[in-house]
PyMOL Python script that loads the backbone (N, CA, C, O; Angstrom):
from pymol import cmd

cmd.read_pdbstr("""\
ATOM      1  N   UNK A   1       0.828  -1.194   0.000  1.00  0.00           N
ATOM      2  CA  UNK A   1       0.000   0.000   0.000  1.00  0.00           C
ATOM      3  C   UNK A   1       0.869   1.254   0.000  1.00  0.00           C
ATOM      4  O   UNK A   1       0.681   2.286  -0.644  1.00  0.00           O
ATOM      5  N   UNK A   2       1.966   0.935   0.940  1.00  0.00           N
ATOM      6  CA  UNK A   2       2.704   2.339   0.781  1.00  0.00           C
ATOM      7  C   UNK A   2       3.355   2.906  -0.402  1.00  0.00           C
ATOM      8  O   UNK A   2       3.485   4.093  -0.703  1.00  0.00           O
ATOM      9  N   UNK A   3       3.851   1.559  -1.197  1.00  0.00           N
ATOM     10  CA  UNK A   3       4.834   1.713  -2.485  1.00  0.00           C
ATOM     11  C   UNK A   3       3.703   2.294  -3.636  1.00  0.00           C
ATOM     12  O   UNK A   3       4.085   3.095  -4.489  1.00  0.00           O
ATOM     13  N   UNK A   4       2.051   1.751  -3.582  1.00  0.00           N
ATOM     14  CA  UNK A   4       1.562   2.590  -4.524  1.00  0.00           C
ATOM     15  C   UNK A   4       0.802   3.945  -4.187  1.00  0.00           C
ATOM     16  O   UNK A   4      -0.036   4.596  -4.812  1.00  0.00           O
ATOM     17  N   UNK A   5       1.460   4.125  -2.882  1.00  0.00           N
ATOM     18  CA  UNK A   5       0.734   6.058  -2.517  1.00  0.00           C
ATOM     19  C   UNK A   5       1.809   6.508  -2.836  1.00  0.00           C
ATOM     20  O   UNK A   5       1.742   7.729  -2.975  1.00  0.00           O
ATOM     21  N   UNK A   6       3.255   5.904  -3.113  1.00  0.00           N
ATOM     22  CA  UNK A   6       4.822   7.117  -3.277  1.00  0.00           C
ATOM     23  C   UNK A   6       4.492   6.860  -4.830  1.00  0.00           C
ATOM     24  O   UNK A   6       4.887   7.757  -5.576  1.00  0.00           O
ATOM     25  N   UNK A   7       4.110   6.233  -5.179  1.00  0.00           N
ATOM     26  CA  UNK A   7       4.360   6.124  -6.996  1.00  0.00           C
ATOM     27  C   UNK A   7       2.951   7.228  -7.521  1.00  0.00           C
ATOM     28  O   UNK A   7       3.059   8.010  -8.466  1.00  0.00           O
ATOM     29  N   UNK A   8       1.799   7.084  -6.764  1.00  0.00           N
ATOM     30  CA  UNK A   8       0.790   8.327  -7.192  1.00  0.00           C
ATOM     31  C   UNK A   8       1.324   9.418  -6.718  1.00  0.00           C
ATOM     32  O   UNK A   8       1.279  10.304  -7.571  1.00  0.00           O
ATOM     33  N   UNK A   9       1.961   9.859  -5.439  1.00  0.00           N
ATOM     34  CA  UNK A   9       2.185  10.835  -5.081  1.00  0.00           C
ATOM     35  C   UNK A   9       3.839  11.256  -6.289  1.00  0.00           C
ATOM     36  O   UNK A   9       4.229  12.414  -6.440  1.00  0.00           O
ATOM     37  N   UNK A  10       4.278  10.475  -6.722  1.00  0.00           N
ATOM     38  CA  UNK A  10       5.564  10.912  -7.688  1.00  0.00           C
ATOM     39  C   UNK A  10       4.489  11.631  -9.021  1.00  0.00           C
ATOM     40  O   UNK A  10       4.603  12.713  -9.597  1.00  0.00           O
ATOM     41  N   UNK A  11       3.723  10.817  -9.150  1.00  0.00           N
ATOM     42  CA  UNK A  11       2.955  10.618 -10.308  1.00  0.00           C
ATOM     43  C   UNK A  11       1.975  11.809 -10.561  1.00  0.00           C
ATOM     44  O   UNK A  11       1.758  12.094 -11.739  1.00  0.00           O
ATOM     45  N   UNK A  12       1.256  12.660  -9.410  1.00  0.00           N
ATOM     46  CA  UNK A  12       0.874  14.096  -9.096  1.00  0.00           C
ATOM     47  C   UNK A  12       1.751  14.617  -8.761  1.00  0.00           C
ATOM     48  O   UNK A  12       1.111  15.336  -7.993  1.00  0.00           O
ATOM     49  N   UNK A  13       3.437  15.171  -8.530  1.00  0.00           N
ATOM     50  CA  UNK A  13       4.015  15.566  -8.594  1.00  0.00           C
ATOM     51  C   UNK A  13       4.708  15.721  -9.806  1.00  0.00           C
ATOM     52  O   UNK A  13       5.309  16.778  -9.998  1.00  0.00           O
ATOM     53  N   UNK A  14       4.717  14.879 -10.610  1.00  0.00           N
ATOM     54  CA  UNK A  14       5.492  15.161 -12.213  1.00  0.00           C
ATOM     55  C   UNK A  14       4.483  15.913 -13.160  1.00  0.00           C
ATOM     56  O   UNK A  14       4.870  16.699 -14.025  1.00  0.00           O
ATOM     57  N   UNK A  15       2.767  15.524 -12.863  1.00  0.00           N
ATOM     58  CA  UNK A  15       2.395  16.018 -13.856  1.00  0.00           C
ATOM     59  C   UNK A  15       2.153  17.232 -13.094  1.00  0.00           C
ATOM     60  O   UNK A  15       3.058  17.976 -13.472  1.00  0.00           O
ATOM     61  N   UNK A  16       1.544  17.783 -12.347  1.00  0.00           N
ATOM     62  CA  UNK A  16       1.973  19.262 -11.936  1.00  0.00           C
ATOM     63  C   UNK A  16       3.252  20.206 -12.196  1.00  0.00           C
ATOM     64  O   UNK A  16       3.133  21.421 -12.351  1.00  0.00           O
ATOM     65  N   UNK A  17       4.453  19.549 -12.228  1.00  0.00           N
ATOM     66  CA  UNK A  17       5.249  20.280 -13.349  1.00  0.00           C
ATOM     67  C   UNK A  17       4.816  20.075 -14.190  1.00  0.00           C
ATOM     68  O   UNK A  17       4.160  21.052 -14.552  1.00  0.00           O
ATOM     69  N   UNK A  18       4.737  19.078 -15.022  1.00  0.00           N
ATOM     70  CA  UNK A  18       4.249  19.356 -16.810  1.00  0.00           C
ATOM     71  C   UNK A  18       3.665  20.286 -16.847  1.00  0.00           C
ATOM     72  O   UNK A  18       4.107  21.121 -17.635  1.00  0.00           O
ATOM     73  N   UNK A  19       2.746  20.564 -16.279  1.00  0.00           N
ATOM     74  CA  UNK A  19       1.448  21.908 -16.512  1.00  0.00           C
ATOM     75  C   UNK A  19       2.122  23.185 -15.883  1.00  0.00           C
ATOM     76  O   UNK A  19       2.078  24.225 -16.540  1.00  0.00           O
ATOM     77  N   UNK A  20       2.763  23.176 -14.612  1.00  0.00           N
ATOM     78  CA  UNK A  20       3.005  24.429 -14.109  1.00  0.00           C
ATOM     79  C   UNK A  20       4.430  24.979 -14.897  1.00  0.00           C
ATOM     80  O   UNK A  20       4.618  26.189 -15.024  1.00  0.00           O
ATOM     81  N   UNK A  21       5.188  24.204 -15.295  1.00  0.00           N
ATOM     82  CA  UNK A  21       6.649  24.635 -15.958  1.00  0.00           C
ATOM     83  C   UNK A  21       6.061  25.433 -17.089  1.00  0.00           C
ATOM     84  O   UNK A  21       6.223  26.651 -17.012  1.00  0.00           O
ATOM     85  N   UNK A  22       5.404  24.958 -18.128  1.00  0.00           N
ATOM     86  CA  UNK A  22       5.538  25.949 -19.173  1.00  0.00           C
ATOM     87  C   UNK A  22       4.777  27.112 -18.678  1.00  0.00           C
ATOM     88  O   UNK A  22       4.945  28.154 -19.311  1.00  0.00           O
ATOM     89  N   UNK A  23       4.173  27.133 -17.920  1.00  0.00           N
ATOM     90  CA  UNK A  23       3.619  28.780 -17.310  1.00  0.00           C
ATOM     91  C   UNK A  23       4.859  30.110 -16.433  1.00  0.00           C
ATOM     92  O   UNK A  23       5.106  31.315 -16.471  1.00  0.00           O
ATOM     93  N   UNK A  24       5.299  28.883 -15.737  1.00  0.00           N
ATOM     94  CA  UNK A  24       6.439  30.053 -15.668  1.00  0.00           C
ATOM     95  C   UNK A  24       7.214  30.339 -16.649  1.00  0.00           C
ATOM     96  O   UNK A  24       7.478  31.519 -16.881  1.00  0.00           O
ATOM     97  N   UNK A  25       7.758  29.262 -17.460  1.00  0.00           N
ATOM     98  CA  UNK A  25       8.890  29.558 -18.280  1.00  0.00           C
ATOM     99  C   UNK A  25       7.826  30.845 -19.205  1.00  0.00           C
ATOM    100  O   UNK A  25       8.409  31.920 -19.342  1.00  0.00           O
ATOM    101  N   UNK A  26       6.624  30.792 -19.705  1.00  0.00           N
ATOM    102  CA  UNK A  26       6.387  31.839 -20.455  1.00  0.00           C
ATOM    103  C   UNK A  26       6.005  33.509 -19.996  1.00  0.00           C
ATOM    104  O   UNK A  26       5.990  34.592 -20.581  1.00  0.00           O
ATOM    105  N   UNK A  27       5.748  33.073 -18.759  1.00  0.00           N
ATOM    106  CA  UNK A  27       6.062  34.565 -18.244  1.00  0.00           C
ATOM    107  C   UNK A  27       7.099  35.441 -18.089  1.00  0.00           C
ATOM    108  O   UNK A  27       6.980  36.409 -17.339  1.00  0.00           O
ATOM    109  N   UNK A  28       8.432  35.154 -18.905  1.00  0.00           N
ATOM    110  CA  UNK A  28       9.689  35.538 -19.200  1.00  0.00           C
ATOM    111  C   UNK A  28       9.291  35.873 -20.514  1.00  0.00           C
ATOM    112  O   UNK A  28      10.071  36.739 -20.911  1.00  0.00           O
ATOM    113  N   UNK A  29       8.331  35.564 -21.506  1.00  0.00           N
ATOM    114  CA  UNK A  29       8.344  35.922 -22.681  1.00  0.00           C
ATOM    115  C   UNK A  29       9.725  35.755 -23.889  1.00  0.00           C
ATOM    116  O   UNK A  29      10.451  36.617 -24.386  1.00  0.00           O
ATOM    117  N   UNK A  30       9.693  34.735 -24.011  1.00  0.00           N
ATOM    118  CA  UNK A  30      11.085  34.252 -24.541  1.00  0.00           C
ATOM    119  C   UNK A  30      11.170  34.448 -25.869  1.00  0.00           C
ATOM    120  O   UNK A  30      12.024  34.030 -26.651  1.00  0.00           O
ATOM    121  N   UNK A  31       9.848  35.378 -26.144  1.00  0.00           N
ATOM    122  CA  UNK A  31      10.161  35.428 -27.796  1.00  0.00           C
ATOM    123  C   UNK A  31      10.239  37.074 -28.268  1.00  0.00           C
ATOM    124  O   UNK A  31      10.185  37.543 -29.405  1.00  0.00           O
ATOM    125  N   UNK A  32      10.395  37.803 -26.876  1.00  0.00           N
ATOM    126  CA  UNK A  32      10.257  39.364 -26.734  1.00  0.00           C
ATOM    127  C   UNK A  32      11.990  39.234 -26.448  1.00  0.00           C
ATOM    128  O   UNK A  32      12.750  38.392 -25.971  1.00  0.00           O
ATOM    129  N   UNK A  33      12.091  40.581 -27.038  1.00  0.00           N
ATOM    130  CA  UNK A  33      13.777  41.114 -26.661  1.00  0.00           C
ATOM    131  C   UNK A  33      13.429  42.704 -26.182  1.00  0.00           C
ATOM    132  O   UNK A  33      13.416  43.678 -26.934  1.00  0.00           O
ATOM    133  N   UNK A  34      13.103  42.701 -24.480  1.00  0.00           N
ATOM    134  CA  UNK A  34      12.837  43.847 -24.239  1.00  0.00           C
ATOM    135  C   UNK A  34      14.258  44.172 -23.153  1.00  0.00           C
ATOM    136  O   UNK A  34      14.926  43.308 -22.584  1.00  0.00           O
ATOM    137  N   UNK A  35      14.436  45.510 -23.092  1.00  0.00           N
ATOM    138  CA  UNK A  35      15.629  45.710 -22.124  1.00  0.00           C
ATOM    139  C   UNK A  35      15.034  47.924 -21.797  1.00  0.00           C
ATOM    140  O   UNK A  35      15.294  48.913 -22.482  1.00  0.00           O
ATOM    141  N   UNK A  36      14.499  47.829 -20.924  1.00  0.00           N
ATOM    142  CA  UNK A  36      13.705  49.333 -20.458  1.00  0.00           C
ATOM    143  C   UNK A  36      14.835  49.535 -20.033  1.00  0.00           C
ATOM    144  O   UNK A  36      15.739  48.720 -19.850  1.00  0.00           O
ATOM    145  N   UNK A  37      14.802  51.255 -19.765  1.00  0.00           N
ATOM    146  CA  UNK A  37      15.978  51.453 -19.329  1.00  0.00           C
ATOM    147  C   UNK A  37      15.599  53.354 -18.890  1.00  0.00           C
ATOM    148  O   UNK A  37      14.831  54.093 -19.505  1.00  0.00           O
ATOM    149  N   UNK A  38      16.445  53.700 -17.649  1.00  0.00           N
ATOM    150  CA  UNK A  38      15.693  55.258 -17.483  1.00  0.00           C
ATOM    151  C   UNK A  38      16.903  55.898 -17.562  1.00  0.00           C
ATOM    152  O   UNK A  38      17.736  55.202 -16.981  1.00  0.00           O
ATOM    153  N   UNK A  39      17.462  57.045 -18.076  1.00  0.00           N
ATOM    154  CA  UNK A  39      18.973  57.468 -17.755  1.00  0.00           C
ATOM    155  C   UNK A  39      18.647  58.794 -17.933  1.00  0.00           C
ATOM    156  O   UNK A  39      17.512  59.255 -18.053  1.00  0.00           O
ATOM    157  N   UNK A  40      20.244  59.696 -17.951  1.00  0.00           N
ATOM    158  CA  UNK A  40      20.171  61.071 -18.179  1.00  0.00           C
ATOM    159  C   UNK A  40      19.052  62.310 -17.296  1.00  0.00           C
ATOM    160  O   UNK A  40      18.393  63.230 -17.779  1.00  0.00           O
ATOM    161  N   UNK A  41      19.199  61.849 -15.846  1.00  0.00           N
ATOM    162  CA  UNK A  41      18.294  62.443 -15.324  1.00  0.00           C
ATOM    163  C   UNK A  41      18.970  64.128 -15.094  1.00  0.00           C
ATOM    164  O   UNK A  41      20.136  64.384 -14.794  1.00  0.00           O
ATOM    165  N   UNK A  42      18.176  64.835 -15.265  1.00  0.00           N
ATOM    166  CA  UNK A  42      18.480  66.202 -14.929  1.00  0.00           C
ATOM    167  C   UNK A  42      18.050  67.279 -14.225  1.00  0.00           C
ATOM    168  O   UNK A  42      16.821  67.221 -14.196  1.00  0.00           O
ATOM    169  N   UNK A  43      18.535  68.442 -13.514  1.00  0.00           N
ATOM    170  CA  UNK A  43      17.624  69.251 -12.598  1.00  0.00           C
ATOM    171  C   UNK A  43      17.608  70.363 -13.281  1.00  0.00           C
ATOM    172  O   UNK A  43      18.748  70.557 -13.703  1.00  0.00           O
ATOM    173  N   UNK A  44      16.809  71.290 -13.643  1.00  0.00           N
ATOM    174  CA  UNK A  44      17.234  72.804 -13.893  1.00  0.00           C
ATOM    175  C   UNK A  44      16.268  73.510 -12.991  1.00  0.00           C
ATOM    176  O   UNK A  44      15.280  72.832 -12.711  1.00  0.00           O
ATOM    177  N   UNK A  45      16.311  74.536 -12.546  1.00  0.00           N
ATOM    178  CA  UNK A  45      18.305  74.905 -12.298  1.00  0.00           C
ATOM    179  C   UNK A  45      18.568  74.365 -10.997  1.00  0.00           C
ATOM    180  O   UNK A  45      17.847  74.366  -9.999  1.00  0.00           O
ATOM    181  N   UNK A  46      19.767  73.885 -11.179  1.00  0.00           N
ATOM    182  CA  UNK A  46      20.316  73.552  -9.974  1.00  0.00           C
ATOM    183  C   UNK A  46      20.908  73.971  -8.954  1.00  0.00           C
ATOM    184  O   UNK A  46      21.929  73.291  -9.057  1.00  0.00           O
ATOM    185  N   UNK A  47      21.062  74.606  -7.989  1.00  0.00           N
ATOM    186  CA  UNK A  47      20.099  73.765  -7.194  1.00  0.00           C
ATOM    187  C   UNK A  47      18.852  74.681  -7.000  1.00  0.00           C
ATOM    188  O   UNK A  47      18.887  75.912  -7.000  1.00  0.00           O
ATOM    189  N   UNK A  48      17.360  73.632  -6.775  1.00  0.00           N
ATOM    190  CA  UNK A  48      16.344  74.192  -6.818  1.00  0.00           C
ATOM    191  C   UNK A  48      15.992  75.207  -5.422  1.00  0.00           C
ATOM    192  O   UNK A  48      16.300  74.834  -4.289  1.00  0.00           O
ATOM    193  N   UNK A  49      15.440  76.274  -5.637  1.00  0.00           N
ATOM    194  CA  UNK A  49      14.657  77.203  -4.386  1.00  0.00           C
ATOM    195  C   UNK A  49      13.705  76.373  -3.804  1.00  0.00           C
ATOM    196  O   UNK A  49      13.058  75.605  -4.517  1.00  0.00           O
ATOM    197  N   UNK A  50      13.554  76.422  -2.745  1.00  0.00           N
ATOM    198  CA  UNK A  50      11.943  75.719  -1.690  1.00  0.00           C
ATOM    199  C   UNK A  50      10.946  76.542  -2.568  1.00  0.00           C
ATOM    200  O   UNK A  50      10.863  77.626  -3.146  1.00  0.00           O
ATOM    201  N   UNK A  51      10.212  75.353  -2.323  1.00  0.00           N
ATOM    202  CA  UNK A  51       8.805  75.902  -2.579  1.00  0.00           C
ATOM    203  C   UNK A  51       8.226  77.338  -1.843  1.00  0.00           C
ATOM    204  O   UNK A  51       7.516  78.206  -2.349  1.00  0.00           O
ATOM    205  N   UNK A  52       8.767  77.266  -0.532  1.00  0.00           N
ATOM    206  CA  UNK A  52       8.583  78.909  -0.070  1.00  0.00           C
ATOM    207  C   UNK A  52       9.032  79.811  -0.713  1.00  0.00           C
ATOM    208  O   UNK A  52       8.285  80.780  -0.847  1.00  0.00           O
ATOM    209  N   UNK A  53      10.214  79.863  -1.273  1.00  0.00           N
ATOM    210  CA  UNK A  53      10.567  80.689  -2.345  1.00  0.00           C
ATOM    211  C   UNK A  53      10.068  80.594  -3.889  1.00  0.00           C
ATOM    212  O   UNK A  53      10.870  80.718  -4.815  1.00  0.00           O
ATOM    213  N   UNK A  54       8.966  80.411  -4.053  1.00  0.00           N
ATOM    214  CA  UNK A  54       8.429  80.330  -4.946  1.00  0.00           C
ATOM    215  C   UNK A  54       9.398  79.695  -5.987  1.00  0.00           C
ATOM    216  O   UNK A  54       9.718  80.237  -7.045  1.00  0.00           O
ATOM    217  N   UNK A  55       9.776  78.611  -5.603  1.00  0.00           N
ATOM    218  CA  UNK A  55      10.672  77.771  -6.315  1.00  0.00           C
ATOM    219  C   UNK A  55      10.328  76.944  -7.042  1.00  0.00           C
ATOM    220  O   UNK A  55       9.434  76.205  -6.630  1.00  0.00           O
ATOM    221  N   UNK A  56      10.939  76.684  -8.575  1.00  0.00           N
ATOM    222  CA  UNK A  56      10.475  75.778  -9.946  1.00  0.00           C
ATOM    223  C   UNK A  56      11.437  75.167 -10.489  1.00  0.00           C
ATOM    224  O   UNK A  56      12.624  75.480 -10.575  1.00  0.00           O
ATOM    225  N   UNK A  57      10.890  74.295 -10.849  1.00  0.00           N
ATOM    226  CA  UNK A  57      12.255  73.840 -11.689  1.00  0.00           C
ATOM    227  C   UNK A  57      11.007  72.635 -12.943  1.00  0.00           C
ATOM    228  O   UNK A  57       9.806  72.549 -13.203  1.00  0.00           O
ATOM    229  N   UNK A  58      12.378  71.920 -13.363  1.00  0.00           N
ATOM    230  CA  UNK A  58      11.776  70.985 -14.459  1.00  0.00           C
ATOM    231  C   UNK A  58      12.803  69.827 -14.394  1.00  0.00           C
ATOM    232  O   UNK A  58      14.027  69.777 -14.515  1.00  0.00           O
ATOM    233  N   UNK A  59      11.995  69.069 -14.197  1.00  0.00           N
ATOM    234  CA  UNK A  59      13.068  67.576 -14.071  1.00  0.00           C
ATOM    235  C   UNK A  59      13.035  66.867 -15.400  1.00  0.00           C
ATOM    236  O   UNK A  59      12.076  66.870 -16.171  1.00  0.00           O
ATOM    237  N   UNK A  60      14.071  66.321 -15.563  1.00  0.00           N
ATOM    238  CA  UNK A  60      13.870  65.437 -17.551  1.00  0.00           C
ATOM    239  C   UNK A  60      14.902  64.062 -16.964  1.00  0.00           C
ATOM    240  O   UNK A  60      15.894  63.828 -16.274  1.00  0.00           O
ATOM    241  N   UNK A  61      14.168  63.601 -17.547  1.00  0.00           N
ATOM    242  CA  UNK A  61      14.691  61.823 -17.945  1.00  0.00           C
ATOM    243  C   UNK A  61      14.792  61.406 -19.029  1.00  0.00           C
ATOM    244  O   UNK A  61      14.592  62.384 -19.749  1.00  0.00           O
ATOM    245  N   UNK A  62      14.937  60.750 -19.501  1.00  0.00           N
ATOM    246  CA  UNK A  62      15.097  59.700 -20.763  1.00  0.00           C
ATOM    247  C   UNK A  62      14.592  58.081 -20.329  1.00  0.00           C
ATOM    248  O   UNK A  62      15.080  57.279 -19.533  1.00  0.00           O
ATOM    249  N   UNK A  63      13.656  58.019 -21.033  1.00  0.00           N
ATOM    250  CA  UNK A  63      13.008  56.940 -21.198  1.00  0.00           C
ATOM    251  C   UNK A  63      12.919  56.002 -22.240  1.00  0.00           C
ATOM    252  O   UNK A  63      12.224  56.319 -23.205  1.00  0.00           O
ATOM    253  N   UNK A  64      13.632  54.623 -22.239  1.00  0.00           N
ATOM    254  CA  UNK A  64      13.745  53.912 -23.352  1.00  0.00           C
ATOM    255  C   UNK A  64      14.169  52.711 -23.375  1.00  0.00           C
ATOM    256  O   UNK A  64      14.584  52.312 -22.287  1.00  0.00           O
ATOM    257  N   UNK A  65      14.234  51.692 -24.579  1.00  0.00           N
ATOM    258  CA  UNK A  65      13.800  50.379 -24.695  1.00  0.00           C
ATOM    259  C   UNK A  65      15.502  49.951 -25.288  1.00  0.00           C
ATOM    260  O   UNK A  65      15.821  50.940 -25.948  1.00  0.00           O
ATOM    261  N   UNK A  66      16.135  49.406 -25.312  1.00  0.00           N
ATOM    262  CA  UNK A  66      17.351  49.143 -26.089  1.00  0.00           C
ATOM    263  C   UNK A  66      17.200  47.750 -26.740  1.00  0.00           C
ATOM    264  O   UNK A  66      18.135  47.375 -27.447  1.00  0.00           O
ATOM    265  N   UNK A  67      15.810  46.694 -26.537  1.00  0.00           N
ATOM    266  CA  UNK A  67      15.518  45.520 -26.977  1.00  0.00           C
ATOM    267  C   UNK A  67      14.718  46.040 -28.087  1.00  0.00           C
ATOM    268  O   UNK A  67      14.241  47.161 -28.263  1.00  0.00           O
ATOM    269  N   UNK A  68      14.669  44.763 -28.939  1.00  0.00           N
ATOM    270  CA  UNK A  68      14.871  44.724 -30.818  1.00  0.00           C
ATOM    271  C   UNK A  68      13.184  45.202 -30.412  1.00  0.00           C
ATOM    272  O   UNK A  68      12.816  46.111 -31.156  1.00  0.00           O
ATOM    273  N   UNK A  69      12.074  44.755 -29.356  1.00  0.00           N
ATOM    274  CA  UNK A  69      10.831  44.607 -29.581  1.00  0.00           C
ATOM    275  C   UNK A  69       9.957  46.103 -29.014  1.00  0.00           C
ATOM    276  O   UNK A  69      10.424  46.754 -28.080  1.00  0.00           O
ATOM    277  N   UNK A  70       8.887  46.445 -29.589  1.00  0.00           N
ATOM    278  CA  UNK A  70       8.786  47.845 -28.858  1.00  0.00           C
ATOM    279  C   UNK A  70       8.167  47.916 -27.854  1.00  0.00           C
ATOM    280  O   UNK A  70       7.152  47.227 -27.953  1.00  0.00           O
ATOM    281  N   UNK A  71       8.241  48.348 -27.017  1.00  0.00           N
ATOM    282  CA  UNK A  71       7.665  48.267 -25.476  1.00  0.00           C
ATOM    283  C   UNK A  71       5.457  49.042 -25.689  1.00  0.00           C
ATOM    284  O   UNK A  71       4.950  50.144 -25.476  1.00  0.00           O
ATOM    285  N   UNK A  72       5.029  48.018 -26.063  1.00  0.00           N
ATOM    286  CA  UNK A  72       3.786  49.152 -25.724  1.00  0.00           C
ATOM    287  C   UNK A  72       2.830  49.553 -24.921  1.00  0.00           C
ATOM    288  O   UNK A  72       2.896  49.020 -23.813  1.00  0.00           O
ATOM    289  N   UNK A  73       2.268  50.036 -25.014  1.00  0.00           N
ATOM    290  CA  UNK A  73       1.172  51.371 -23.762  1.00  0.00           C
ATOM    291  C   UNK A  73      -0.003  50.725 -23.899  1.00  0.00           C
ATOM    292  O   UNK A  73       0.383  49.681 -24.425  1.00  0.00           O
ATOM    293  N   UNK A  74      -0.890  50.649 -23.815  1.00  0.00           N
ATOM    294  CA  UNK A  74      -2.626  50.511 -23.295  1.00  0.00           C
ATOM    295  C   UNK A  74      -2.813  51.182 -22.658  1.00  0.00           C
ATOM    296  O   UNK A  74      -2.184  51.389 -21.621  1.00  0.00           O
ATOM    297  N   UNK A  75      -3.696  51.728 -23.035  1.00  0.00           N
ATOM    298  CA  UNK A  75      -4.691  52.275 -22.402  1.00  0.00           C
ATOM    299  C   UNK A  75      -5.267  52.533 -21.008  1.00  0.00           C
ATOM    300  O   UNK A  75      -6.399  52.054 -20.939  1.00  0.00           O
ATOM    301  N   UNK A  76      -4.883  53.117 -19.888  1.00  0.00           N
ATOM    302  CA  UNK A  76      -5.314  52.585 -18.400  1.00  0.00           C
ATOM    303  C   UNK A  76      -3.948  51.772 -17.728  1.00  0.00           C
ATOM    304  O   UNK A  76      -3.968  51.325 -16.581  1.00  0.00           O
ATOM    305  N   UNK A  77      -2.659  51.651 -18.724  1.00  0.00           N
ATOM    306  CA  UNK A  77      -1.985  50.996 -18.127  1.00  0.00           C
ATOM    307  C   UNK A  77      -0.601  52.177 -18.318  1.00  0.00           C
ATOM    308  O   UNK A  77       0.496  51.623 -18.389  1.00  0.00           O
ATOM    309  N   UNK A  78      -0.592  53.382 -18.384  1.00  0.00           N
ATOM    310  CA  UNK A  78       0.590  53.783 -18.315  1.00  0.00           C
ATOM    311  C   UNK A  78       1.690  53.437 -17.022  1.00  0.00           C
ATOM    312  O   UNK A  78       1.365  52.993 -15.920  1.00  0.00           O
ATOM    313  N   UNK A  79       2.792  53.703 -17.390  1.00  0.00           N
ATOM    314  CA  UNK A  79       3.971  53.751 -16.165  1.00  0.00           C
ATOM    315  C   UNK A  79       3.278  55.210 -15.587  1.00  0.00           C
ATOM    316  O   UNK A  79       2.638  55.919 -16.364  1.00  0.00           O
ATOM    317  N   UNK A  80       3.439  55.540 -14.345  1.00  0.00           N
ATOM    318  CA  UNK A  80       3.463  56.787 -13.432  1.00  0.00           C
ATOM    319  C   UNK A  80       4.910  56.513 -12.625  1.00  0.00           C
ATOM    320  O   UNK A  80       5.390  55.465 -12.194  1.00  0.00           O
ATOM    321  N   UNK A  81       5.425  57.950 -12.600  1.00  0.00           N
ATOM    322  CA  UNK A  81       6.892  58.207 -12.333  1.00  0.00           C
ATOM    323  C   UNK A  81       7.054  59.128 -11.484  1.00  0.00           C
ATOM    324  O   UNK A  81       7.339  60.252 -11.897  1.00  0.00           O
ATOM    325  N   UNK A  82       6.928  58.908 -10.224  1.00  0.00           N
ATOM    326  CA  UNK A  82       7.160  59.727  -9.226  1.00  0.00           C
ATOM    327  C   UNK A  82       8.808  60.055  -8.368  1.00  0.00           C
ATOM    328  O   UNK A  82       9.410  59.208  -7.707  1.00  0.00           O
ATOM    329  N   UNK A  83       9.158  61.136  -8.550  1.00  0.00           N
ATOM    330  CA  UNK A  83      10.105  61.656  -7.587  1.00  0.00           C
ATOM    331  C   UNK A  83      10.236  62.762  -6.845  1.00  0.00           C
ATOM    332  O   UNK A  83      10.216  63.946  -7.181  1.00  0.00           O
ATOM    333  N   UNK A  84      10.419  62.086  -5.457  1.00  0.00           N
ATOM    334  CA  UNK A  84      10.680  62.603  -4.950  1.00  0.00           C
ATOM    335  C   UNK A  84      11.634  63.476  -4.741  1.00  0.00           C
ATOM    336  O   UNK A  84      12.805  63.249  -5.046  1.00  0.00           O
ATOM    337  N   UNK A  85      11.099  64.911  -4.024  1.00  0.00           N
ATOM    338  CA  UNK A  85      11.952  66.188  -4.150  1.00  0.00           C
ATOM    339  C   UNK A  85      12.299  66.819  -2.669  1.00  0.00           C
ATOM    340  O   UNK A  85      11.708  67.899  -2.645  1.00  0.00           O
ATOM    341  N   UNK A  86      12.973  66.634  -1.460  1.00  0.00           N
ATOM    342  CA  UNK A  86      13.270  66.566  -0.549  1.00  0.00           C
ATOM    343  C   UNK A  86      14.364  68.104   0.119  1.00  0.00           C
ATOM    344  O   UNK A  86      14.788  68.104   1.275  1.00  0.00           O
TER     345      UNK A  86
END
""", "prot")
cmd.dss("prot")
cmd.show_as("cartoon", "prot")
cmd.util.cbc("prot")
cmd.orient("prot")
């Protein structure tokens, strides 16, 4: 009795990988060549006035993909990019 509960229990253990492996492996997307990337951050002017001093500035980044595939947007799904200014 015991030798055929370790051979079902091997036996629901292998096929649960079969099914669960290719789900992870495709959530890597192995057929996308994406590589995001944020650089070139900048302040003007530097350094900024407090806000008590009626202080402004404009922050710039660079935002971009260096993989062959293009990164795209939907609708309701943009990136939001918050920094903090301390």
């Amino acid at each position: 009795m015991l030798i055929m509960l370790k051979k079902f229990a091997s036996a629901v253990i292998l096929i649960f990988f079969i099914i669960i492996s290719p789900l992870i492996l495709n959530a890597q997307n192995p057929f996308g060549s994406y590589n995001p990337f944020v650089n070139a951050g900048t302040i003007t002017p530097a350094p900024l006035w407090p806000v008590e001093a009626n202080g402004t500035g404009m922050v710039s980044i660079h935002l971009g993909n260096t993989g062959g595939n293009q990164l795209h947007a939907y609708p309701g799904d943009q990136g939001i990019y918050a920094v903090p200014l301390s």
